[in-house]
C-alpha positions in Angstrom: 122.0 82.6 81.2 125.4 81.1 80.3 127.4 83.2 77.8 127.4 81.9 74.3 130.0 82.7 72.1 129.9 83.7 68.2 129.8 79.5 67.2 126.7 78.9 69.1 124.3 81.3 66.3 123.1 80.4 62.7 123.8 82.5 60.0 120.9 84.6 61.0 122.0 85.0 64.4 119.7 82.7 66.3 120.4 79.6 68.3 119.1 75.6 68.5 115.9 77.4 70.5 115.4 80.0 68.1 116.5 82.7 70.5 119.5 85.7 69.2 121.7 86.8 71.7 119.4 89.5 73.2 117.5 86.6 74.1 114.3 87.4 71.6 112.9 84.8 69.0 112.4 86.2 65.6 108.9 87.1 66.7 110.0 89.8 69.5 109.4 87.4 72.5 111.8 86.5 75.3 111.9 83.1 77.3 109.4 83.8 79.7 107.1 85.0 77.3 107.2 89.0 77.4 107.2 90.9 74.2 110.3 93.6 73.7 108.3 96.3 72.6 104.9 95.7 74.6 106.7 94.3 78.2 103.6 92.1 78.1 102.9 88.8 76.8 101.0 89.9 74.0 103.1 91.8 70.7 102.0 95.5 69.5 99.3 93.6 67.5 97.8 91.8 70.5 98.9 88.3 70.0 100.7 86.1 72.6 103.9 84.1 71.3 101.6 81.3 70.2 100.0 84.1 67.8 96.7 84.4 69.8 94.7 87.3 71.1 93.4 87.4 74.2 90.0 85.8 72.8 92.0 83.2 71.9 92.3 83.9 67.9 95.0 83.5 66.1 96.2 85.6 63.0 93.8 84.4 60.5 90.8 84.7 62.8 90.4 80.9 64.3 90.8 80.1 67.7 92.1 77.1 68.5 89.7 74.4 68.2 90.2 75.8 64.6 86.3 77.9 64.7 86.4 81.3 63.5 84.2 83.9 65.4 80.7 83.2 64.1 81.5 79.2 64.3 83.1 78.3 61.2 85.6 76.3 60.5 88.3 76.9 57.8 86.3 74.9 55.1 82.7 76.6 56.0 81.2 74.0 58.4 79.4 75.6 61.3 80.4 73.6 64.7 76.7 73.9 65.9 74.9 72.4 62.9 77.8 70.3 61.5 76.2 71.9 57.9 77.9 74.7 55.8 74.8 77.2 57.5 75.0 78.3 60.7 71.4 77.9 62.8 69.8 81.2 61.4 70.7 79.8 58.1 73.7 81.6 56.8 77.0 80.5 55.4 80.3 81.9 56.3 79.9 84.5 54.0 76.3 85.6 55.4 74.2 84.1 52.7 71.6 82.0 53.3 70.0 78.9 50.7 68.2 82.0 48.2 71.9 83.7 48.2 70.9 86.6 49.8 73.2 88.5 52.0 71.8 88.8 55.4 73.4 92.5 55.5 72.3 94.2 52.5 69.9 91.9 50.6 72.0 91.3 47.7 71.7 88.3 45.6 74.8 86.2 44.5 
């Protein structure tokens, strides 16, 4: 890496390719990928510099066809049954059509 000098940084010390002068984004992560804590591509909290985990979630739980774990998508449709239920009947939340939980048997 060519040296920089002080004109090269923004006002929060980073430069056009979001890097500081340790060579870290804001998010911990040199170029090549490995974490400055971790010395793996994945940060203390298990997510790679594209913020998924090694199932391929992403902070808010959706992976990147933008499904969740049990098939939802962020507005409640299942990807299997294109319907806000997923094929055992349950919504997102794990109610079915009678509102009741499929957990605990409580109503709505």
């Amino acid at each position: 890496m060519s040296e920089m000098n002080e004109y090269c940084f923004n006002a929060a010390g980073f430069d056009v390719y979001g890097f500081n002068k340790y060579g870290y984004n804001r998010d911990g992560f040199n170029r090549n990928d490995i974490h400055r804590d971790t010395y793996t591509r994945y940060d203390p909290k298990g997510f790679d510099r594209d913020g998924y985990d090694l199932d391929g979630y992403n902070r808010k739980g959706f992976n990147r066809d933008g499904y969740n774990r049990k098939g939802f998508n962020w507005i409640g449709i299942h990807r299997d049954t294109g319907t806000c239920y997923d094929p055992k009947g349950f919504d997102r939340d794990g109610y079915d059509l009678d509102g009741i939980h499929r957990d605990d048997k409580k109503h709505r």
